[in-house]
N, C-alpha and C positions, 0 to 999 in steps of 0.2 A: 229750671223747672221746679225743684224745690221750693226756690222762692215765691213761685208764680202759687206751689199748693197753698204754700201757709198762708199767704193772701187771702187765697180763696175761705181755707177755712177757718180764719180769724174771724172775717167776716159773716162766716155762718154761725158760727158759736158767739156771733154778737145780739145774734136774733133768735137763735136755736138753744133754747138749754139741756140737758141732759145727755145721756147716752146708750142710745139707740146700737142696738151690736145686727140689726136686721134691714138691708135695704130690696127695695122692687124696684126693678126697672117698668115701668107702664109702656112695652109699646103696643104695636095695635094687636086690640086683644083683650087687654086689659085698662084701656083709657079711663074710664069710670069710675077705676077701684075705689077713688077717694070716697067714691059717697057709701063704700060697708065700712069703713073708720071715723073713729072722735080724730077730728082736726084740729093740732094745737095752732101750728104757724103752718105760713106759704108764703114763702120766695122766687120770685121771678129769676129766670135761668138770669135775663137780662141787667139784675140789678146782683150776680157776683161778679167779683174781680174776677179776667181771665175764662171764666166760664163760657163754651161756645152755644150757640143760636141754633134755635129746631126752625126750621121754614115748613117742613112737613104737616100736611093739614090732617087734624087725629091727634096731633103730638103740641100738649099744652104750654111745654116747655115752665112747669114751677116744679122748686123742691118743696117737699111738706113733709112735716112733722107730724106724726101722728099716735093716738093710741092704740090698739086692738086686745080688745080684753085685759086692758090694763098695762098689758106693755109696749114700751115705743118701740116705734117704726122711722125709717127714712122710705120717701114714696120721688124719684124720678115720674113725675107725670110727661112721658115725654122723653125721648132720646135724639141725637145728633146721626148723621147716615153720612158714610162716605160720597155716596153721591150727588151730596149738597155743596161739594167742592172743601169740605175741610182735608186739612191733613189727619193722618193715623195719629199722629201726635194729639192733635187736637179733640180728635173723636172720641179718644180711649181716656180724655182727660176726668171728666167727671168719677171714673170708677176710683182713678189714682187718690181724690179729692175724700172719695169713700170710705176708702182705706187708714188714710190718716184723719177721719172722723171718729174712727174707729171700728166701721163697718167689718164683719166677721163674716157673717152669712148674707148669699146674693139669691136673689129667687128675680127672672129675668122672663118676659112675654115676647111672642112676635108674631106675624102671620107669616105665612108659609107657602108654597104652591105644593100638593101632594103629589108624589111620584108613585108611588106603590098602589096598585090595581085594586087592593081591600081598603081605602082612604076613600072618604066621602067626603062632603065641603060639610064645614061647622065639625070635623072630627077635632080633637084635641089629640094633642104628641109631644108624649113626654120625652126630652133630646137627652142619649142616653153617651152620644158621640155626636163628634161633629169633623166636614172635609173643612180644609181653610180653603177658597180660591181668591179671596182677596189679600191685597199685601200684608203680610205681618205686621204687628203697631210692633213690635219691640227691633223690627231694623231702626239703628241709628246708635249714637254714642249710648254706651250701656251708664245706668244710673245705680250705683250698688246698693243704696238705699231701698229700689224698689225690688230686692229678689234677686234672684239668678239669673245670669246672661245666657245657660241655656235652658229655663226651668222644664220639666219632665210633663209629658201631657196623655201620658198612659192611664191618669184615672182622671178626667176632666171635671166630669158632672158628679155630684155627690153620691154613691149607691145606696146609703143609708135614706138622702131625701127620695131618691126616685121609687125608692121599697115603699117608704111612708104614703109617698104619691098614689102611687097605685092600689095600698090599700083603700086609701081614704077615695077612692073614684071605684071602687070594689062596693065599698060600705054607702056610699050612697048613688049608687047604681050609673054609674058614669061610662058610659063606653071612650073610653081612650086608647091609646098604641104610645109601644116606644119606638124609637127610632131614632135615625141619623140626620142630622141636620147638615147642608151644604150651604155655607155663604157667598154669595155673589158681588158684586158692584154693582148691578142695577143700574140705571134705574130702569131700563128696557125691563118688561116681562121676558119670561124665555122664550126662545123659537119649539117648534116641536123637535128639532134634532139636539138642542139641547138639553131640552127636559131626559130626549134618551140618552145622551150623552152621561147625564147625574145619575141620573138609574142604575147604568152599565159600571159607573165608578163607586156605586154603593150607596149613594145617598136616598134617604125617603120623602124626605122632606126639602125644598129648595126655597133661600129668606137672603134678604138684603141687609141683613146685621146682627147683633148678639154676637158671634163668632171673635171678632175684635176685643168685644169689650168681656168675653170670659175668659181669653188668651192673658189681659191685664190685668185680670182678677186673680187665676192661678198662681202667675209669676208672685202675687204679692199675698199667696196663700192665704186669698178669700175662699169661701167655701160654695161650691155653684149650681144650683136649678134652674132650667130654662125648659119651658114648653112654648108649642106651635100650635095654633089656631087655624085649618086648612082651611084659606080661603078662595081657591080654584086647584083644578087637579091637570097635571102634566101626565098626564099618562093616554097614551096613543089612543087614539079613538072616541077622547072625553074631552080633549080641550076645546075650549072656546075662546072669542074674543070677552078680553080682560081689562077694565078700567080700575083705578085707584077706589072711584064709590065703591063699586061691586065688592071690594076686599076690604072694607072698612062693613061695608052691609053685614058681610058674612062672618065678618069679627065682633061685632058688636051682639049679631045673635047667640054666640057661643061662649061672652063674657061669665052671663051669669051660671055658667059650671063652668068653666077656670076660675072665677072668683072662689066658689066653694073649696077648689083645691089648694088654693093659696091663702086662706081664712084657715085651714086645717093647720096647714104646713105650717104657718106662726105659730098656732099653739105649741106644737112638739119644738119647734124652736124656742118659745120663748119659757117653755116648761124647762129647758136645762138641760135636756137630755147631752149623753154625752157622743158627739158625733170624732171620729178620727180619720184623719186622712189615710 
């Protein structure tokens, strides 16, 4: 595995200069981010060693390099989903890849189903906790290099970004919510006894990924934001029939205020501030 990272990022750092301590994940939600950034380079997921393949339509699958307000970025246009047939191994690999880029800080998008009865479609949710019901990526022979074979997941999401978050959606008048995020395997949408089923376990929100790849971030004590984009709601007496367009529709309208929150949240990251786990 080691060998497979260096690979990868020899090769990035053969087309990538500098160092960028801030990566996004783009999933749906945020697919457009590239065009609020100065774009240095883009790389095709397809053309790193070992790097897996997005088939998901929304998900551009290039790394890009970028500026914003003068300092870099690494930008995921695009993520891999367990339900594409990868292994956890494979899915969770790009963060690992991250990490020894030297990625520090993760800020991470998705769409969501809303479960909670005050969630409206196009709401924003900022993920404050999260259930796992998908496999763990870290079963299997433990790697010492990447962290702890049990690492600690008592404080997941950063409280310091999620504080910032909320001001900054305060300050330019954002109606958003925190809440819990529940990861699924998909790719089925949920039944209605399931969506009750999340509710009754605690969850607000219900998504087919992130959950994986913040699990491999902590372990390698990257630092983690993730919000949800509600693009239909599980909640008894409001569901409807659900297709992929419709939740890409309702993602795409809600882009341009998650962008603003994520343009914020660089600043205060790349201002230096000092964050602590």
């Amino acid at each position: 595995m080691l060998k497979k990272i260096n690979q990868s990022v020899n090769y990035i750092h053969s087309i990538i200069k500098g160092q960028p301590k801030t990566a996004i994940v783009l999933g749906t939600g945020l697919s457009k981010f590239k065009s609020e950034v100065s774009v240095l380079k883009e790389i095709s997921y397809d053309c790193i060693p070992n790097f897996p393949k997005t088939s998901v339509e929304g998900h551009k699958g290039k790394l890009i390099h970028a500026l914003h307000k003068g300092s870099e970025i690494l930008i995921m246009q695009g993520r891999s989903h367990f339900y594409e047939g990868l292994s956890m191994e494979d899915l969770v690999y790009p963060i690992r890849v991250l990490k020894y880029l030297g990625i520090e800080n993760l800020i991470l998008s998705n769409a969501a189903g809303g479960l909670d009865e005050n969630y409206a479609i196009g709401d924003i949710v900022l993920i404050t906790d999260h259930i796992n019901l998908m496999p763990n990526p870290l079963i299997g022979p433990h790697i010492a290099e990447f962290g702890e074979r049990f690492p600690d997941m008592s404080l997941v999401y950063d409280p310091v970004l999620i504080q910032k978050a909320n001001e900054i959606a305060k300050t330019n008048k954002l109606k958003i919510h925190n809440g819990v995020y529940v990861a699924v395997t998909g790719p089925t949408y949920e039944t209605p006894a399931e969506y009750k089923y999340l509710r009754i376990i605690g969850a607000d929100v219900v998504g087919m990924s992130t959950v994986p790849e913040v699990i491999v971030a902590r372990q390698m004590n990257i630092k983690c934001f993730a919000m949800s984009v509600v693009t239909d709601l599980g909640v008894m007496g409001r569901i409807e029939y659900l297709t992929h367009e419709m939740v890409q529709k309702a993602a795409e309208e809600a882009e341009p205020r998650m962008a603003v929150i994520v343009k914020e949240l660089l600043e205060v990251l790349n201002n230096n501030e000092n964050f602590n786990d």
